[in-house]
ROPA-129247 format. One record per residue (C-alpha): residue number from 0; residue in one letter; x negated, y negated, z. Coordinates in pm, whole numbers, plus 50000, padded with zeros to 5 digits. Each point is the difference from the previous one (the first is absolute). Example, Ala and Ser with C-alpha at 12.3 -4.5 7.8 and 13.67 -1.06 7.14 Angstrom:
{num:0, residu:A, X:48770, Y:50450, Z:50780} .
{num:1, residu:S, X:49863, Y:49656, Z:49934} .
//
This chain:
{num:0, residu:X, X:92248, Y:77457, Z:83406} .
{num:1, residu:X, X:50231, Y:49744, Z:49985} .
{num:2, residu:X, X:49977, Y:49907, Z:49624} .
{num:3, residu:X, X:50066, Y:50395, Z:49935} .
{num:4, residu:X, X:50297, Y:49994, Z:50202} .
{num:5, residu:X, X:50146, Y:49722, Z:49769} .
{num:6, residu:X, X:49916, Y:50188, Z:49750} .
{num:7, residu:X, X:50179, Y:50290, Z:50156} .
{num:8, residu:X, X:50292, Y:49805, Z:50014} .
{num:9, residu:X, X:49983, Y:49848, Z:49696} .
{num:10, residu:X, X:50031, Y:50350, Z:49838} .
{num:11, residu:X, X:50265, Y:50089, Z:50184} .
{num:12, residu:X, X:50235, Y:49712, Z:49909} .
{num:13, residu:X, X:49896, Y:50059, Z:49637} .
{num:14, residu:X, X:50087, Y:50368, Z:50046} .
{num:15, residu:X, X:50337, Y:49914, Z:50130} .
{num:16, residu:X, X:50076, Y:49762, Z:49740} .
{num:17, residu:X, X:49976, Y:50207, Z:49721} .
{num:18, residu:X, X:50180, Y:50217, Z:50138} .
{num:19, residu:X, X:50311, Y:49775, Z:50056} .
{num:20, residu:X, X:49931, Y:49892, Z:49677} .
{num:21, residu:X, X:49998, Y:50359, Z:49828} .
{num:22, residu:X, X:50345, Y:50106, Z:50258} .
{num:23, residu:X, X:50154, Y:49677, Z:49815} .
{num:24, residu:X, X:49887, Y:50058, Z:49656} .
{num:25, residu:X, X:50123, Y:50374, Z:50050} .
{num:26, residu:X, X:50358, Y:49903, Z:50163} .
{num:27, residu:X, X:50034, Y:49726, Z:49720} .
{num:28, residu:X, X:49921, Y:50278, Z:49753} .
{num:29, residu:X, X:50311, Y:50239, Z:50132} .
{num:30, residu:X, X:50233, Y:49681, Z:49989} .
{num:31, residu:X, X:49953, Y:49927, Z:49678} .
{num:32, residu:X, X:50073, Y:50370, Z:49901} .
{num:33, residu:X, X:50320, Y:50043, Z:50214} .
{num:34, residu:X, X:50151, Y:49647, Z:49854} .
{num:35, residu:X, X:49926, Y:50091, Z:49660} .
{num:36, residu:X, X:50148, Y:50340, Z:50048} .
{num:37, residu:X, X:50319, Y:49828, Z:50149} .
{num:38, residu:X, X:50026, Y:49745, Z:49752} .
{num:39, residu:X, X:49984, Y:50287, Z:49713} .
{num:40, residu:X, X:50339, Y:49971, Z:49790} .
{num:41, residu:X, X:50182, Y:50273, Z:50169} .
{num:42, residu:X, X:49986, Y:49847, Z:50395} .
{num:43, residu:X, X:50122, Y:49648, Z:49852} .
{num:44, residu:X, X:50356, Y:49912, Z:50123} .
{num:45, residu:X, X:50096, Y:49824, Z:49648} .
{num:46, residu:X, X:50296, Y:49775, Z:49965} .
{num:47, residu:X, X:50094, Y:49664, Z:49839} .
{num:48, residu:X, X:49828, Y:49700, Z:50169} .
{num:49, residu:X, X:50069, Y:49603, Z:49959} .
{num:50, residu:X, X:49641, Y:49895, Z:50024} .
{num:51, residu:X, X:50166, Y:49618, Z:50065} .
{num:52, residu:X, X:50158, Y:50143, Z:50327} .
{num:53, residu:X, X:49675, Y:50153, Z:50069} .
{num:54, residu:X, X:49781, Y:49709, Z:49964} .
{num:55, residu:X, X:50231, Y:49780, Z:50184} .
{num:56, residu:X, X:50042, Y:50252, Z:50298} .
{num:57, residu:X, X:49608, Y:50007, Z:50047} .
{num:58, residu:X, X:49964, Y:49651, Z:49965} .
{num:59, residu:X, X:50241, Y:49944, Z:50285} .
{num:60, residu:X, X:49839, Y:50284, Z:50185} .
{num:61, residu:X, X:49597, Y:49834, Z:49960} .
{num:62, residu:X, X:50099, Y:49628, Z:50025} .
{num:63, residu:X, X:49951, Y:49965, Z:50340} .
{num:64, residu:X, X:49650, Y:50241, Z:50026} .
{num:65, residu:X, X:49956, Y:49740, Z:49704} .
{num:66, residu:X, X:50051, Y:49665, Z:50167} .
{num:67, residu:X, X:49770, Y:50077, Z:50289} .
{num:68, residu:X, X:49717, Y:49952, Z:49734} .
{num:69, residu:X, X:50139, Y:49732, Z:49842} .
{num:70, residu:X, X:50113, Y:50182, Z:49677} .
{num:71, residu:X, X:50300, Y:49974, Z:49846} .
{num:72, residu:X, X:50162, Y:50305, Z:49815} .
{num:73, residu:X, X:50295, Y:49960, Z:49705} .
{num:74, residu:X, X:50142, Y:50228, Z:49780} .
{num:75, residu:X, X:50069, Y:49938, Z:49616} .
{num:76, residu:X, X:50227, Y:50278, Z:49864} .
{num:77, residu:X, X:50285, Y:49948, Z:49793} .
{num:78, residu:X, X:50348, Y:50167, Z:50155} .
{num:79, residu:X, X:50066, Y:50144, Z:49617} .
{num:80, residu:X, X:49673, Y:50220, Z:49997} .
{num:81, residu:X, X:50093, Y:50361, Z:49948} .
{num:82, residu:X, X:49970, Y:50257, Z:50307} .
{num:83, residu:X, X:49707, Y:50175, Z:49948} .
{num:84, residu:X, X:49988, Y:50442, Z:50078} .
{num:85, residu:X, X:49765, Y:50028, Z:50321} .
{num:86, residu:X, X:49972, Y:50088, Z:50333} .
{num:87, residu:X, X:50115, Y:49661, Z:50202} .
{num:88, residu:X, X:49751, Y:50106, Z:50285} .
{num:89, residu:X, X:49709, Y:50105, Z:49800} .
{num:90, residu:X, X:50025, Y:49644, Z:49805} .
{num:91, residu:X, X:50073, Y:49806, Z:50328} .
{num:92, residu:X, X:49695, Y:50120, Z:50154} .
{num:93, residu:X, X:49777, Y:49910, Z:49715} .
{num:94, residu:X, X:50104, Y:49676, Z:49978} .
{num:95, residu:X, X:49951, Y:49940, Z:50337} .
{num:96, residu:X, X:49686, Y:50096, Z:49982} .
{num:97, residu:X, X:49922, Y:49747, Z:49726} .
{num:98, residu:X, X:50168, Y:49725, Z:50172} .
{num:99, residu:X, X:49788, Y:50070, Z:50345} .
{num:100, residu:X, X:49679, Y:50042, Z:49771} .
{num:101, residu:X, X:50065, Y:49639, Z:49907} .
{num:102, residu:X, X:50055, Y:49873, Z:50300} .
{num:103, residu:X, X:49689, Y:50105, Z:50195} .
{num:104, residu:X, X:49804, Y:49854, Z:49666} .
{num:105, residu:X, X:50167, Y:49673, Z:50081} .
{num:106, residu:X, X:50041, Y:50004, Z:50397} .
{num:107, residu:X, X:49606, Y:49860, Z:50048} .
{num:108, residu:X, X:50130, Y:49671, Z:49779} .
{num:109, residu:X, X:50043, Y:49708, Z:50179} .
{num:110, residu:X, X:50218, Y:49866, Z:49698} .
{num:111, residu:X, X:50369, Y:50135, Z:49925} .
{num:112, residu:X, X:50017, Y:50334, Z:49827} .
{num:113, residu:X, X:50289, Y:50087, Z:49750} .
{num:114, residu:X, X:50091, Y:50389, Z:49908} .
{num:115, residu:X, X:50270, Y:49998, Z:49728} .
{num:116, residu:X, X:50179, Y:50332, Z:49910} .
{num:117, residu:X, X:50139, Y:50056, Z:49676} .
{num:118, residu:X, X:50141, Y:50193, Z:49747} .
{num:119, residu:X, X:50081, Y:50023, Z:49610} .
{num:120, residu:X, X:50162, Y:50209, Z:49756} .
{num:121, residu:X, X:49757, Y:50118, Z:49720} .
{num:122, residu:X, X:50117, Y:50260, Z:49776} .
{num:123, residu:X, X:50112, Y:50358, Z:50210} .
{num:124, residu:X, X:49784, Y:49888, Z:50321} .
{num:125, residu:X, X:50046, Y:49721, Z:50256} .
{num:126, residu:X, X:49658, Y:49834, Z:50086} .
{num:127, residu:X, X:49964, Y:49876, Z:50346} .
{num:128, residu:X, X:49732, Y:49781, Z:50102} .
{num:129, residu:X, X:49866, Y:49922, Z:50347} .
{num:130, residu:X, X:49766, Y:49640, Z:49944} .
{num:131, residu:X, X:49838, Y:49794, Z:50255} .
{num:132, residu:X, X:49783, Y:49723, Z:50040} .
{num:133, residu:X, X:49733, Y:50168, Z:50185} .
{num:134, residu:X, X:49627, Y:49991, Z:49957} .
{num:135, residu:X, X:50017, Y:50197, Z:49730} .
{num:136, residu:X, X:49747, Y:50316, Z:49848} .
{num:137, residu:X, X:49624, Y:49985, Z:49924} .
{num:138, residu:X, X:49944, Y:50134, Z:49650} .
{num:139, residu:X, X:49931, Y:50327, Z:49948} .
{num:140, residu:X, X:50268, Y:50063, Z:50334} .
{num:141, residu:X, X:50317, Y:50064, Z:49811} .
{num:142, residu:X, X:49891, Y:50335, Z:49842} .
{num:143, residu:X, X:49901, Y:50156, Z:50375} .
{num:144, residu:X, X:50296, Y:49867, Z:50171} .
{num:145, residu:X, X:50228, Y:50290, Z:49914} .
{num:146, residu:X, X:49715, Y:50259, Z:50076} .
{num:147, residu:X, X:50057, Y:50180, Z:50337} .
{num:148, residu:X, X:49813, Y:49881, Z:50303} .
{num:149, residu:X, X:49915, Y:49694, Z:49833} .
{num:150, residu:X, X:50068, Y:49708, Z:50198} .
{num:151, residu:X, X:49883, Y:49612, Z:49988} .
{num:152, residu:X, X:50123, Y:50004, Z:50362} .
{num:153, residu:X, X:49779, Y:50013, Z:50316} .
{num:154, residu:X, X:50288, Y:50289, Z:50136} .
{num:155, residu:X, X:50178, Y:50241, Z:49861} .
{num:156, residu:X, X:49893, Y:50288, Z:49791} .
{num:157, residu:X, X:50118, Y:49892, Z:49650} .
{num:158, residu:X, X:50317, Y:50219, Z:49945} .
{num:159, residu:X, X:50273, Y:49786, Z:49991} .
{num:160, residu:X, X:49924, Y:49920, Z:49593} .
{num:161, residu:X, X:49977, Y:50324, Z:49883} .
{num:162, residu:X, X:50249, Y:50131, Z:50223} .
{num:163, residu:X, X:50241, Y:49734, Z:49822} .
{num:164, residu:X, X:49871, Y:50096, Z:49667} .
{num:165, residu:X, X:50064, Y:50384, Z:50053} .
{num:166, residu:X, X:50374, Y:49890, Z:50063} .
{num:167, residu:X, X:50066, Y:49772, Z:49710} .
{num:168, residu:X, X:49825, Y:50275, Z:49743} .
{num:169, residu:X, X:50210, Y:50231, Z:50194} .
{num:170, residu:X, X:50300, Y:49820, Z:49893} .
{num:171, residu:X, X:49843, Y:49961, Z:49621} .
{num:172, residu:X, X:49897, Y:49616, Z:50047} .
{num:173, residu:X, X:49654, Y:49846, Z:50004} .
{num:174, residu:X, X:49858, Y:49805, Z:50274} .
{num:175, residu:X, X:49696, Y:49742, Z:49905} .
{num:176, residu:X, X:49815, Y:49687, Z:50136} .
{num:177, residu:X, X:49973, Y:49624, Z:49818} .
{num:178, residu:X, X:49822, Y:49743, Z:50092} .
{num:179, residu:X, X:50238, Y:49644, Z:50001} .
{num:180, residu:X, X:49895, Y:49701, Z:49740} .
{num:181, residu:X, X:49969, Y:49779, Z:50360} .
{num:182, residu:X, X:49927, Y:50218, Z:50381} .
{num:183, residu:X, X:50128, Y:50318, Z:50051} .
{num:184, residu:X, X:50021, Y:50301, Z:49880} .
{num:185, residu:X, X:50339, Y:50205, Z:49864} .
{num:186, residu:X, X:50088, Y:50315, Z:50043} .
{num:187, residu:X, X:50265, Y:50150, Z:49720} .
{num:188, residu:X, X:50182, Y:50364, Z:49957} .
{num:189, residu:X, X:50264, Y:50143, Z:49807} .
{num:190, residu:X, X:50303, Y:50238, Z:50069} .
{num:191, residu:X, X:50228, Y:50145, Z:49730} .
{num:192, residu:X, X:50356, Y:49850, Z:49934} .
{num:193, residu:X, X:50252, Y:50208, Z:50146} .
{num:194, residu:X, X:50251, Y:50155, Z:49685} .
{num:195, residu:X, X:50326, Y:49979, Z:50065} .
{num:196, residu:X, X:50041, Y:50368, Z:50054} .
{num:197, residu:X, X:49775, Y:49928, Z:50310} .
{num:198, residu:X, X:50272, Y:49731, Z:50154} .
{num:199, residu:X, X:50264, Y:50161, Z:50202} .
{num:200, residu:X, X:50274, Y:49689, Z:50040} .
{num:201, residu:X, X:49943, Y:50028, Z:50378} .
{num:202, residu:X, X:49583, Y:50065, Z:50053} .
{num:203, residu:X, X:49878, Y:49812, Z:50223} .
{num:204, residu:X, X:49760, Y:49745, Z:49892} .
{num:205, residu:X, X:49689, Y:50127, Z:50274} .
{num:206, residu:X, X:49914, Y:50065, Z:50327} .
{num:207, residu:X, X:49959, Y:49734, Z:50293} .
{num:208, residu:X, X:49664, Y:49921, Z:50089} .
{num:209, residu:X, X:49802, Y:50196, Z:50305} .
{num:210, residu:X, X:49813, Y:49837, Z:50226} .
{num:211, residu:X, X:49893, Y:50374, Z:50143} .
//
């Protein structure tokens, strides 16, 4: 009687689990169709943005969440880069995103972790990369990592990628995955070059950072 009980119970808890698990999956499914609906041309908020202001405002923002887990974050992006035409928030958020991504790879390291944020002129687009010195990818990992509900973590529901990819192909870059020659993996996307008929004298260069 007692063994059937169990087994009862057992059930149960399966039951319910799969159905947290299918409530998730379903939520997760109407996210990621109301952020790529938002992040369609036509709701971005487009104006010139220094990526070297950007990159140095959100490395002044993480460096403390940083230090607590012994990493170390610095920014390499020359002042004379071009402004590139995107929405300041948008761009902000994504590269938050990367930068916390690395992070949580590195905070179970015991040795110092290093994020460096960069940027680079080639051609009409501005690469920025987000690198770290984390554990790095298994093979075969790369490909799935911008796949929704993918995730290599033991939380989350695997949105944050493909959220951040639906914003930079919004904004007619690429986003994409390397792995480094040594640990670590680096993230890189692209953003258009502003044209000068996109540069009002006085737009502002982007948006301060949220913490909400």
């Amino acid at each position: 009687m007692a063994r059937l009980c169990d087994c009862e119970s057992n059930a149960d808890e399966l039951r319910e689990t799969l159905e947290k698990i299918a409530a998730q999956s379903a939520r997760a499914s109407i996210i990621i169709q109301r952020i790529r609906h938002f992040a369609r041309c036509d709701k971005l908020q487009y104006a010139p943005v220094r990526i070297h202001d950007l990159l140095d405002e959100i490395a002044d923002f993480l460096n403390l969440e940083a230090e607590r887990h012994a990493i170390r974050i610095r920014y390499d992006a020359p002042s004379t880069l071009p402004p590139v035409l995107a929405d300041a928030l948008q761009i902000q958020q994504v590269i938050l995103n990367l930068v916390r991504n690395a992070i949580d790879a590195m905070s179970s390291d015991d040795s110092v972790g290093k994020i460096v944020l960069a940027a680079h002129l080639d051609q009409k687009v501005v690469e920025i990369t987000v690198q770290d010195t984390g554990p790095g990818l298994e093979p075969g990992i790369a490909s799935q990592l911008l796949h929704p509900f993918f995730t290599t973590k033991p939380y989350g529901l695997g949105l944050g990628l493909p959220i951040s990819q639906t914003i930079i192909e919004a904004h007619g870059g690429r986003l994409w995955v390397t792995a480094n020659s040594g640990p670590g993996v680096t993230f890189h996307f692209t953003l258009p070059v502003a044209r000068k008929t996109d540069c009002p004298e006085n737009a502002p260069a982007n948006l301060s950072i949220e913490t909400g």
